[in-house]
C-alpha positions as CSV (number, residue, x, y, z in Angstrom):
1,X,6.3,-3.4,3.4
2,X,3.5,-5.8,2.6
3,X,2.9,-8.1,5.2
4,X,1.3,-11.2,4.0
5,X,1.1,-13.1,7.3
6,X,-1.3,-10.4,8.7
7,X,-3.5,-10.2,5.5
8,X,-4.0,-13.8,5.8
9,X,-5.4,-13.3,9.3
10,X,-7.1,-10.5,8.3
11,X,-9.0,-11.9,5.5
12,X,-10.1,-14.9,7.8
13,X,-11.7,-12.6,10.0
14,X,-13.3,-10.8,7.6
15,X,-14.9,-13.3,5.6
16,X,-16.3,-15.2,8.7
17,X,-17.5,-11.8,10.3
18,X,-19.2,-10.4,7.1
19,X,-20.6,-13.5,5.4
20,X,-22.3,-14.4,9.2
21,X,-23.9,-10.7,9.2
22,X,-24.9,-10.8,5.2
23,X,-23.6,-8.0,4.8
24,X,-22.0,-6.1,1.9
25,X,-20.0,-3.1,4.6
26,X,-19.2,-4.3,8.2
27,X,-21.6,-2.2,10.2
28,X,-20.4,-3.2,13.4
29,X,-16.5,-2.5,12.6
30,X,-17.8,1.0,11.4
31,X,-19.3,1.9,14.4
32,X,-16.5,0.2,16.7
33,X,-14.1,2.4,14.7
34,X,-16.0,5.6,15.3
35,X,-16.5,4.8,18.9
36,X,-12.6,4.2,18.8
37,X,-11.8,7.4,17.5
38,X,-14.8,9.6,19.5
39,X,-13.3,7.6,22.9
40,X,-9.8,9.3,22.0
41,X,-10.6,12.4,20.4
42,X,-12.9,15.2,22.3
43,X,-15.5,17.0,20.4
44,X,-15.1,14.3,17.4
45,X,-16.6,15.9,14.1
46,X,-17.9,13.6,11.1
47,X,-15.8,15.5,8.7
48,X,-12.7,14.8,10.3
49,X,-13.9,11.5,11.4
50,X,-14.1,10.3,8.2
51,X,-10.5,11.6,7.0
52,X,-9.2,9.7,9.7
53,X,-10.9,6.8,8.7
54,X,-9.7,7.5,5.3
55,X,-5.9,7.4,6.7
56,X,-6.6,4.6,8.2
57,X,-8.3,2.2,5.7
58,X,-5.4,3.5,3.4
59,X,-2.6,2.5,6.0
60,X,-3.9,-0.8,6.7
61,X,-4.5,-1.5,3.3
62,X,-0.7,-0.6,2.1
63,X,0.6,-2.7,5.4
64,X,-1.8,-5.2,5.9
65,X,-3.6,-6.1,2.8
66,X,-7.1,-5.5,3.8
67,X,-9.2,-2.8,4.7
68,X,-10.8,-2.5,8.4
69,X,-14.5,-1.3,7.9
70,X,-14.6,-2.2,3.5
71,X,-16.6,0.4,2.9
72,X,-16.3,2.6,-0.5
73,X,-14.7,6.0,-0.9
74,X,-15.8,8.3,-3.0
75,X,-14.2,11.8,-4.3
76,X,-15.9,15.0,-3.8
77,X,-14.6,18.7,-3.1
78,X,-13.1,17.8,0.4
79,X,-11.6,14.6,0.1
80,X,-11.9,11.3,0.0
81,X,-16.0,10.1,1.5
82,X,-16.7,6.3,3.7
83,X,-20.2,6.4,1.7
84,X,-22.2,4.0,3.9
85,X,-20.8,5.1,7.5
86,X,-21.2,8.8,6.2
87,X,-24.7,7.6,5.9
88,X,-24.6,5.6,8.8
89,X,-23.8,9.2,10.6
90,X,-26.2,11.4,9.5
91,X,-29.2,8.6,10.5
92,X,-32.2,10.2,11.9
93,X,-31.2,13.7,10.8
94,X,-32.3,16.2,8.4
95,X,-28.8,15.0,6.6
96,X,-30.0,11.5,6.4
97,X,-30.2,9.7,3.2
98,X,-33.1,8.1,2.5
99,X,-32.0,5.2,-0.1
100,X,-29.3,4.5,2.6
101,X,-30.5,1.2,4.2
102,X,-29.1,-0.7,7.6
103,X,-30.5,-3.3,9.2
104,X,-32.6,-2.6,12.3
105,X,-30.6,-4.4,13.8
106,X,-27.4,-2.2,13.5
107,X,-29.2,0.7,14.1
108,X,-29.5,-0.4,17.8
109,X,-26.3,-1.2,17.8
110,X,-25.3,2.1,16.9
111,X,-27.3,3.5,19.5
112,X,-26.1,1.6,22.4
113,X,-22.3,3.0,21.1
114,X,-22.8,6.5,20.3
115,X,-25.1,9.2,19.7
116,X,-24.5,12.2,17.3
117,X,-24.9,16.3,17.3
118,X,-27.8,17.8,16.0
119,X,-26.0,20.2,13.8
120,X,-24.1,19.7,10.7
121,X,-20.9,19.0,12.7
122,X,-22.6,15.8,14.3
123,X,-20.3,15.2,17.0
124,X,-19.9,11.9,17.4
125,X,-19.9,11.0,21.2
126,X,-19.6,7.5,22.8
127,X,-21.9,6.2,24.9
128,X,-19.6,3.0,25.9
129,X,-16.5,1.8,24.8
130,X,-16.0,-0.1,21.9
131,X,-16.8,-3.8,21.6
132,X,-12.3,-4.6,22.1
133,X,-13.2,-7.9,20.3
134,X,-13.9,-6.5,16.7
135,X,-10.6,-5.4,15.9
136,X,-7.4,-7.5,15.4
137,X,-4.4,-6.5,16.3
138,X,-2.9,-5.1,13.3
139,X,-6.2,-2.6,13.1
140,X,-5.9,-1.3,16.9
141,X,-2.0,-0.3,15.9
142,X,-3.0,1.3,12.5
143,X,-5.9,3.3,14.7
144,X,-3.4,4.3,17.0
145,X,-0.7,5.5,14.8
146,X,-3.4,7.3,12.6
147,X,-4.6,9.3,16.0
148,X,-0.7,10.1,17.1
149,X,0.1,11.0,13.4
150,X,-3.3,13.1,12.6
151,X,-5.5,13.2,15.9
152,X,-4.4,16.8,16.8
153,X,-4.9,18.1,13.2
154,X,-8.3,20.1,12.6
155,X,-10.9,18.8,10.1
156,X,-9.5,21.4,7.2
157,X,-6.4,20.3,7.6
158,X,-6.7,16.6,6.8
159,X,-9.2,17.4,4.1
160,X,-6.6,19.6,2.4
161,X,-4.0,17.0,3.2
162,X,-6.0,14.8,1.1
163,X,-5.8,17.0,-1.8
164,X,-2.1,16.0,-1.9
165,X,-2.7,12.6,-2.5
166,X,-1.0,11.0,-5.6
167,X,-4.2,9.8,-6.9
168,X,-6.1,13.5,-6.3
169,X,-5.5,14.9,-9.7
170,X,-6.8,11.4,-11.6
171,X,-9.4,10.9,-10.3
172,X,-12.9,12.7,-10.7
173,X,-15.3,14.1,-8.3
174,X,-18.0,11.3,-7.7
175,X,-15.7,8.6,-8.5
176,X,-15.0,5.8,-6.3
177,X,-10.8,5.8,-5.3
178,X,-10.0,2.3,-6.2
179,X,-7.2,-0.1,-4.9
180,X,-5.1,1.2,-7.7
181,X,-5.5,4.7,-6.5
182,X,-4.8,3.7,-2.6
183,X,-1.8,1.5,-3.2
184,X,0.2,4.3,-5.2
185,X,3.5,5.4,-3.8
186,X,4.4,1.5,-2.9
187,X,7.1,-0.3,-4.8
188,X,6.1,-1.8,-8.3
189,X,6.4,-5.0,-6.4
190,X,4.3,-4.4,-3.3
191,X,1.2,-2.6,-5.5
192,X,1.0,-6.2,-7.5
193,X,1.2,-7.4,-4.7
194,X,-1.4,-5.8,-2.7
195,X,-3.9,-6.0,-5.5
196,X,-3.7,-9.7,-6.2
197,X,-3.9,-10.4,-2.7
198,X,-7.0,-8.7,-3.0
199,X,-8.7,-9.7,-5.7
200,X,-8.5,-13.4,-4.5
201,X,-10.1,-12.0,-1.1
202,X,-12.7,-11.0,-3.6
203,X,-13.1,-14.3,-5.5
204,X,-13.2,-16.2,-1.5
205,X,-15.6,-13.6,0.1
206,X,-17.9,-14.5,-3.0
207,X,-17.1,-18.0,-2.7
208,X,-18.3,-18.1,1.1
209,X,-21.6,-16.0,0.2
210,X,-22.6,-18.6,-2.4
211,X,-22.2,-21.3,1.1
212,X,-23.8,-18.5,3.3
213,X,-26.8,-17.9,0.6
214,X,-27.1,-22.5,0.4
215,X,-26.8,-23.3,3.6
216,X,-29.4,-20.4,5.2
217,X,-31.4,-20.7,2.1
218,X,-31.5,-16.9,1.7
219,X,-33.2,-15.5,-1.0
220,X,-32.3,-11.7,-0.4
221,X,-28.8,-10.2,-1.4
222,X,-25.6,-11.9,1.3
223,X,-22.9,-9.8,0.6
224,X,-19.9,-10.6,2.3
C-alpha cells in the first residue's frame, strides 16, 4: 500500500539534497547505495549490483512514492540498466563512457567509498562504510529487504527474474522503463496514485531549480 506520509518526507529530502548539489541523478546516494550493498554482499558484481538496485528503486517507488538514487532505467537484453551509476561504475576503465559526465567533485567522493575490479565483473569493494546520513529510513528498510529477498541470488538469476516483469514484453530494448511500467501490478487506485504523487514532485523539484538557478545566479544546467 501507498504510503503517503513517507513520500512526503521523502520528497523533502530529495528536493533539498538535489537542488543543493545541481544535479539532475544524486551522485552521492548512488555511491552510498553501492557501498551499502558491496558492505553486505562479498565479491559484489556491477551486473548484479545494478539488478538489485533495480529491485530496490522499484520497491520503494511502489511503497514509498519516490525513488532512492532517481536515476533512469533503461531496457537492454539483460534487464533493466541505472544508466548514469552504470556509468558512474565503469569510470576510469576501458568500459568507461566517454559522454558520461560527473562532477570532479563526486568522483572523489567515489574514491574515498569504493574502488572497482579491473575486469568486466568490476567488483565493487568498499573502502569505508557508507555516509549513514544519506538515507532515510524508509530507504535503509527497502535496502534491507531487497538483500534478504535477493542478496543470495547470482547475477543471472535476477537478470532472468527481470525478464518476468509485467512491463518486459511492452517495452523495447533501449527504452527507458517509465513510472507507468514500474507501478504495474498495484491496485487501479494505488498506480494513480503513485503517478500523480509524482508528477507534482516533478513540477516542485522544477520549481526549486528555477530558486536554486536565481538565487546562485547559475548559468549552467541545475537539475534537481
Amino acid at each position: 500500500m501507498f504510503d503517503k506520509d513517507t513520500f512526503k518526507i521523502n520528497l523533502a529530502t530529495i528536493v533539498t539534497s538535489n537542488c543543493k548539489k545541481g544535479v539532475m541523478m544524486d551522485f552521492i546516494k548512488a555511491i552510498n547505495v553501492l557501498d551499502f550493498l558491496a558492505i553486505k554482499i562479498p565479491n559484489l558484481s556491477k551486473k548484479k549490483a545494478i539488478k538489485l538496485i533495480y529491485f530496490a528503486e522499484k520497491e520503494h517507488l511502489q511503497r514509498y512514492g519516490s525513488f532512492i538514487v532517481e536515476d533512469f532505467f533503461v531496457k537492454w537484453e539483460q534487464g533493466p540498466i541505472p544508466s548514469n551509476t552504470l556509468n558512474m561504475i565503469h569510470l576510469d576503465s576501458v568500459y568507461e563512457y566517454d559522454k558520461f559526465y560527473m562532477p570532479d567533485k563526486y568522483k572523489k567522493y567515489l574514491k574515498k567509498y569504493l574502488k572497482f575490479g579491473n575486469d568486466e565483473y568490476r567488483i565493487i569493494k568498499s573502502i569505508k562504510e557508507p555516509d549513514w546520513d544519506e538515507f532515510s529510513d524508509s530507504e535503509i528498510e527497502v535496502l534491507n529487504k531487497i538483500i534478504d529477498q535477493y542478496g543470495d541470488k547470482d547475477a543471472n538469476t535476477l537478470g532472468d527474474l527481470t525478464h518476468k516483469e509485467s512491463w518486459w514484453d511492452s517495452v523495447k530494448y533501449g527504452e527507458t522503463i517509465t513510472i507507468r511500467e514500474f507501478v504495474k501490478g498495484l491496485s487501479e487506485e494505488d498506480q494513480e496514485e503513485i503517478r500523480l504523487h509524482h508528477e507534482e514532485s516533478e513540477e516542485i523539484k522544477n520549481y526549486f531549480k528555477k530558486l536554486y538557478e536565481y538565487f546562485f545566479n547559475k548559468k549552467k544546467k541545475a537539475y534537481c
